[in-house]
C-alpha positions as CSV (number, residue, x, y, z in Angstrom):
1,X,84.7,-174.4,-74.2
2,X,86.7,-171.0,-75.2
3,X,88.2,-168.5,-72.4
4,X,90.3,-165.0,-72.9
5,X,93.3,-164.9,-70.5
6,X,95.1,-161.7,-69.6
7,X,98.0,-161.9,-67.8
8,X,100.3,-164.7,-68.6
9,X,103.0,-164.4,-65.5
10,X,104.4,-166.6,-63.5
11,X,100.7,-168.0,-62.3
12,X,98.6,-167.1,-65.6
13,X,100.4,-169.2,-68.1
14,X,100.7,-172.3,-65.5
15,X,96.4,-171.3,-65.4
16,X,96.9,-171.5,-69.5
17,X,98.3,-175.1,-69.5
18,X,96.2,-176.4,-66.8
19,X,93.3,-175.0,-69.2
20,X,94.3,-176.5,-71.8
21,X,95.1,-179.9,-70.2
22,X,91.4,-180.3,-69.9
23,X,90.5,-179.5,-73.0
24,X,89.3,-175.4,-73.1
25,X,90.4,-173.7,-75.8
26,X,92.3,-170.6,-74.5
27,X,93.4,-167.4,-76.1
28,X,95.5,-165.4,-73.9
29,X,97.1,-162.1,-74.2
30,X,100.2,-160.9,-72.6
31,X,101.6,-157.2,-73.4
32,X,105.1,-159.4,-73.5
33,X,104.8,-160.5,-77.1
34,X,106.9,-163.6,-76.6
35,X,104.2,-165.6,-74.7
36,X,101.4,-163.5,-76.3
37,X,98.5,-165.7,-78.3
38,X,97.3,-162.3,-80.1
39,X,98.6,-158.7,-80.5
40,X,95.9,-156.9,-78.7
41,X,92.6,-156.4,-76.9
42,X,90.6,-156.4,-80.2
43,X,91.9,-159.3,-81.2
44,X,91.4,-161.2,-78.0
45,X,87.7,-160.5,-78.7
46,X,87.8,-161.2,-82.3
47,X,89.4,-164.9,-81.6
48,X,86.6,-165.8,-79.2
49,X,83.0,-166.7,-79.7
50,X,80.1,-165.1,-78.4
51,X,79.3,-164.9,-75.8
52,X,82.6,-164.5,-74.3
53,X,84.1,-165.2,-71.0
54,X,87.8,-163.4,-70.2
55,X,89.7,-163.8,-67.3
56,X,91.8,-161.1,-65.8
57,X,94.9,-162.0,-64.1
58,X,97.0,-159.0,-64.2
59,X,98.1,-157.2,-60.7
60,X,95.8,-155.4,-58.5
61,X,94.8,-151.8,-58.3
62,X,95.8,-149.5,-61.7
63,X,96.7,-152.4,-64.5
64,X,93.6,-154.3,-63.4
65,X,91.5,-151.2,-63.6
66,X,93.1,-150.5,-66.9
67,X,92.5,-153.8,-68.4
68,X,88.7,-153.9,-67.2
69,X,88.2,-150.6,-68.5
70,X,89.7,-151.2,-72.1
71,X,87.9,-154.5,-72.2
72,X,84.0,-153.0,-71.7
73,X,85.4,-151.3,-75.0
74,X,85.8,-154.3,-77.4
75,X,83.6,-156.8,-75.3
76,X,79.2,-156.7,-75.9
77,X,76.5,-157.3,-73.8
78,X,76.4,-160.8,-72.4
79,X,80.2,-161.4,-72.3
80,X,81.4,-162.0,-68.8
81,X,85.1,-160.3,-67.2
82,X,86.3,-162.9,-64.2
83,X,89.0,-160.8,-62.3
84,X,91.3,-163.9,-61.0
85,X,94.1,-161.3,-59.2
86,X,94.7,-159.8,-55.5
87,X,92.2,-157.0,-56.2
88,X,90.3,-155.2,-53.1
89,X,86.7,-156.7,-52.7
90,X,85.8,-153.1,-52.9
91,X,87.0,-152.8,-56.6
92,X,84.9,-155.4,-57.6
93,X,82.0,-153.3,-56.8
94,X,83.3,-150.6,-58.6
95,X,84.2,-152.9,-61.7
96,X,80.8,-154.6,-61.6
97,X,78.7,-151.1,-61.0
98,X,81.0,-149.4,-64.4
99,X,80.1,-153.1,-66.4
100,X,76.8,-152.9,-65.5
101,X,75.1,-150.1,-67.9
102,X,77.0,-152.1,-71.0
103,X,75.4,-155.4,-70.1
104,X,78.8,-156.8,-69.4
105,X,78.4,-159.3,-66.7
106,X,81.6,-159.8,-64.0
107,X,82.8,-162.0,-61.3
108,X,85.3,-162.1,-59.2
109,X,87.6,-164.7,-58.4
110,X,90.3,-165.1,-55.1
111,X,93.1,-167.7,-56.3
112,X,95.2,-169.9,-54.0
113,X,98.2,-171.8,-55.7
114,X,101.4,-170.0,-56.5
115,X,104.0,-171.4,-59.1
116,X,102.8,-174.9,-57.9
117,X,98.6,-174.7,-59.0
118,X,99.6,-176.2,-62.8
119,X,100.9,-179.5,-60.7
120,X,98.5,-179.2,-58.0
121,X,95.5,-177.2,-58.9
122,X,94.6,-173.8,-57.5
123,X,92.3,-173.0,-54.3
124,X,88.8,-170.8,-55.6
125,X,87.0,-168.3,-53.8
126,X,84.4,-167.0,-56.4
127,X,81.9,-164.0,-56.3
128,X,79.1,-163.6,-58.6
129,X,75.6,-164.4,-59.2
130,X,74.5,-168.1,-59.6
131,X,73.6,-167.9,-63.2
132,X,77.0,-167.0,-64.0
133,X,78.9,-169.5,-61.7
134,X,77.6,-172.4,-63.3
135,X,78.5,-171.1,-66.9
136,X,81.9,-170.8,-65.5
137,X,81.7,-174.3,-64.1
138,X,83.8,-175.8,-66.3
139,X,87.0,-173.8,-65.7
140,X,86.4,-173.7,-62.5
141,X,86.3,-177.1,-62.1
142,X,89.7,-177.4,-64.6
143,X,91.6,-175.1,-62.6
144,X,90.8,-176.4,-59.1
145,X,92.7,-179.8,-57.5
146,X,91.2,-183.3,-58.3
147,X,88.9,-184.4,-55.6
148,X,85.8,-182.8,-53.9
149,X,84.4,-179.9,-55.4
150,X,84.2,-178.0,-52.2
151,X,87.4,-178.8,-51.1
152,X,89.2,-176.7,-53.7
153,X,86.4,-174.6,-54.8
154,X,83.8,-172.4,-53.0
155,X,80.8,-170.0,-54.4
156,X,81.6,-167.4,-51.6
157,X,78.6,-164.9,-52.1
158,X,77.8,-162.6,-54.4
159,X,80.6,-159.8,-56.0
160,X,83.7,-158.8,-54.1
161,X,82.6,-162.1,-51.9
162,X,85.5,-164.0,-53.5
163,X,88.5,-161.5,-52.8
164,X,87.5,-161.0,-49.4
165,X,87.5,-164.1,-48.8
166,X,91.1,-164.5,-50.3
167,X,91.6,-161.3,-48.4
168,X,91.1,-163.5,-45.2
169,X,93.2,-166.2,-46.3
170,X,96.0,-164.6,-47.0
171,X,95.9,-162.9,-43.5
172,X,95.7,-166.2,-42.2
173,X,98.8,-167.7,-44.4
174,X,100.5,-164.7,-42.8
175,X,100.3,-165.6,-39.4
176,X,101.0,-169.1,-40.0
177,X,104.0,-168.6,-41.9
178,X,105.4,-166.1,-38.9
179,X,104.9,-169.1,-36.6
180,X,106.9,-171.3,-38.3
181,X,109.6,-168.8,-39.0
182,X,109.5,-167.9,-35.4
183,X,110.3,-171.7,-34.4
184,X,112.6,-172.3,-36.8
185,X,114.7,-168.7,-35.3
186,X,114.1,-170.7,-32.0
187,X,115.5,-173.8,-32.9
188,X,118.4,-172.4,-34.9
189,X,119.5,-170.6,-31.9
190,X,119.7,-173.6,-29.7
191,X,122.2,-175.5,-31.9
192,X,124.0,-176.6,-28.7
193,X,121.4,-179.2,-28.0
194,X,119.6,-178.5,-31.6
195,X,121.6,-180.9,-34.0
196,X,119.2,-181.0,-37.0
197,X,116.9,-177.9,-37.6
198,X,116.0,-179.5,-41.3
199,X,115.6,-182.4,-39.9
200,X,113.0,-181.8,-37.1
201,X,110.9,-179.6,-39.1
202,X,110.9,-182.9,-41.9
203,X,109.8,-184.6,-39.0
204,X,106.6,-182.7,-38.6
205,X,105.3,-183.6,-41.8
206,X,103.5,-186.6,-41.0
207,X,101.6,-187.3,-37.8
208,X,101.6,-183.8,-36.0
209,X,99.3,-181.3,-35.7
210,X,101.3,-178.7,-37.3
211,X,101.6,-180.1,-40.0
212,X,100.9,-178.5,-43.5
213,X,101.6,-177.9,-47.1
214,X,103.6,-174.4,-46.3
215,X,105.3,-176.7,-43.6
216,X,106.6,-178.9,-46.3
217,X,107.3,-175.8,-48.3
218,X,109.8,-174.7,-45.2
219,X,111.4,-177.9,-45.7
220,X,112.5,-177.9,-49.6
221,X,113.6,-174.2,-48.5
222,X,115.7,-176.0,-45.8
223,X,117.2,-178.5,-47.5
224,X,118.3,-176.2,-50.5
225,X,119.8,-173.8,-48.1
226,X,119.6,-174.6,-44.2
227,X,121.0,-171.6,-42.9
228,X,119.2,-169.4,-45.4
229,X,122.6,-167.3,-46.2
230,X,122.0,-166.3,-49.7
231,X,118.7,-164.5,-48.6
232,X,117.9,-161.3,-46.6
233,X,115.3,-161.2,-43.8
234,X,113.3,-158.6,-46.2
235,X,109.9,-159.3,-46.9
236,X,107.5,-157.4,-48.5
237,X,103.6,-157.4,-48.1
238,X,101.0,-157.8,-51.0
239,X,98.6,-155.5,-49.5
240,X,95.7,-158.9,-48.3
241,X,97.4,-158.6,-44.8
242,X,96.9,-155.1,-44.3
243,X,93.2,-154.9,-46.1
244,X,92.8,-157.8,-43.7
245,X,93.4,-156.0,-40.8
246,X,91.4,-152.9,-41.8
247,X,88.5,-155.0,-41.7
248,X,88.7,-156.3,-38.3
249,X,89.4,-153.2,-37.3
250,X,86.1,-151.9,-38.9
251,X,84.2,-154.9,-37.8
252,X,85.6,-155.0,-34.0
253,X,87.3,-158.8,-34.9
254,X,89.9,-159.0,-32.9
255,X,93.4,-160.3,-34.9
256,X,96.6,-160.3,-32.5
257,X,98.2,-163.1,-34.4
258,X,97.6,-161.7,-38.0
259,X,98.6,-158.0,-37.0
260,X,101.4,-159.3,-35.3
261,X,102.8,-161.2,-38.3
262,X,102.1,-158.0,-40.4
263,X,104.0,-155.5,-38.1
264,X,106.8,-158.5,-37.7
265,X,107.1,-158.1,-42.0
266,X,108.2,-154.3,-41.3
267,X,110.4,-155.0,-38.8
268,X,112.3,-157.3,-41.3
269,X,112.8,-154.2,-43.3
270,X,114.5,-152.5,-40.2
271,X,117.0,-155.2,-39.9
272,X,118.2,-159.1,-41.1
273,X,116.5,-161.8,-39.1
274,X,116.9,-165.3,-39.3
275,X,113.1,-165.5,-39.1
276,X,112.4,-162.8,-41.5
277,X,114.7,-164.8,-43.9
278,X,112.5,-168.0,-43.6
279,X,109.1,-166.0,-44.0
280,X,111.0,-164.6,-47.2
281,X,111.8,-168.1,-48.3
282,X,108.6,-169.4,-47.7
283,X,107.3,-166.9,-50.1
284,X,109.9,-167.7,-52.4
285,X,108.6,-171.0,-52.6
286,X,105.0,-171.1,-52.6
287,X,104.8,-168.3,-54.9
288,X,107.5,-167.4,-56.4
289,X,107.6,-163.9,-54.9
290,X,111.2,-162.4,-55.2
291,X,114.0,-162.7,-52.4
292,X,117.0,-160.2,-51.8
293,X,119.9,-161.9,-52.2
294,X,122.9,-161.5,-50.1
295,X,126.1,-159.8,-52.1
């Protein structure tokens, strides 16, 4: 099988070499040269056989836009556009409804993973018709984790189903990840009966009901740096959280532990928290996302 990439970041090229470990044949395109399999758009095309399947994974808004828009120009009827990044569930309609009149068929595609879905596979939240879900099959299945199908992969609904259910997800990540920083400001604090902060939090890997994959995530962060003094308590916010919230909002949902962890991000750019720093390390590790080093 034969795939288009765009985007090969810090999570397209890992989706490259997962590809490729199973055997489809990838052509990817990067506008960085270096890690670039062709030197444009037109080739892309050229180097795949019809008809084609290209997967965006660029970042949201604009340069997604851009990408989908200068595709429908070297792409023909049948061909089918998968955008794979953060985009709004309402661009998909957009991008689907501008494809349509070309014959260009398009699904979208929520990804879980970070930097750590080459080792571990990637989490897929995909919206589309039927028809074109199963002739996407196979790299769904070769970018998801071994096991159970619908453990690591989901047919949400149809287009812009995908990225809101990412939408959701990430919202969810959010207030999870402002829990654990919250207890781990907690415990820090308490250092006069407190003796190992790393230590109890390694603890509550195995057995407890808290435990988690972003739990053992806190702990490498830990152990490389247990008082988290080479970060600041800055973290940024992707735009899921707040898109997130919108929707409950329209929808009457209530989300006090989601919008709390969303205003509790701002606050970290008000001042340096110890919590703030672990949410930003947390980040650091699961994705890769950039942290604001201490001078």
């Amino acid at each position: 099988m034969n795939i288009g990439l765009i985007g090969l970041g810090k999570m397209g090229n890992n989706m490259r070499a997962r590809l490729k470990k199973s055997g489809i044949d990838v052509v990817g395109y990067d506008t960085n040269p270096a890690v670039s399999d062709v030197a444009d758009l037109p080739a892309l095309a050229a180097a795949l056989p019809a008809p084609r399947i290209v997967w965006v994974m660029v970042p949201a808004g604009a340069i997604t836009d851009g990408v989908i828009h200068d595709l429908a120009e070297v792409l023909d009827e049948g061909d089918l556009i998968i955008d794979g990044g953060n985009s709004k569930f309402t661009e998909d309609f957009k991008h689907s409804e501008f494809l349509a009149p070309k014959g260009i068929q398009f699904m979208d595609a929520g990804v879980s993973g970070g930097v750590w879905g080459l080792e571990n596979g990637y989490g897929l939240m995909v919206g589309g018709t039927a028809e074109n879900v199963e002739r996407a099959m196979p790299v769904f299945d070769a970018l998801r984790p071994e096991g159970p199908r619908a453990e690591g992969f989901v047919h949400v609904g149809e287009v812009g189903a995908g990225h809101y259910a990412k939408m959701v997800h990430n919202g969810i990540e959010y207030g999870i990840m402002q829990a654990y920083a919250e207890g781990y400001e907690l415990l820090d604090a308490k250092k006069d009966i407190i003796k190992d902060v790393t230590g109890t939090f390694k603890a509550w890997q195995r057995g407890t009901v808290v435990r988690s994959w972003l739990l053992e995530l806190l702990v490498r962060a830990l152990e490389a740096d247990p008082e988290f003094r080479d970060i600041q308590g800055y973290v940024d916010d992707s735009g899921e959280g707040r898109w997130t919230l919108e929707e409950a909002i329209e929808n009457a949902v209530p989300m006090p532990a989601i919008s709390a962890s969303i205003f509790a991000r701002f606050v970290s750019r008000q001042e340096d928290s110890p919590s703030m720093k672990a949410v930003a390390a947390l980040r650091n590790q699961f994705g890769g996302h950039a942290v604001k080093e201490l001078d």
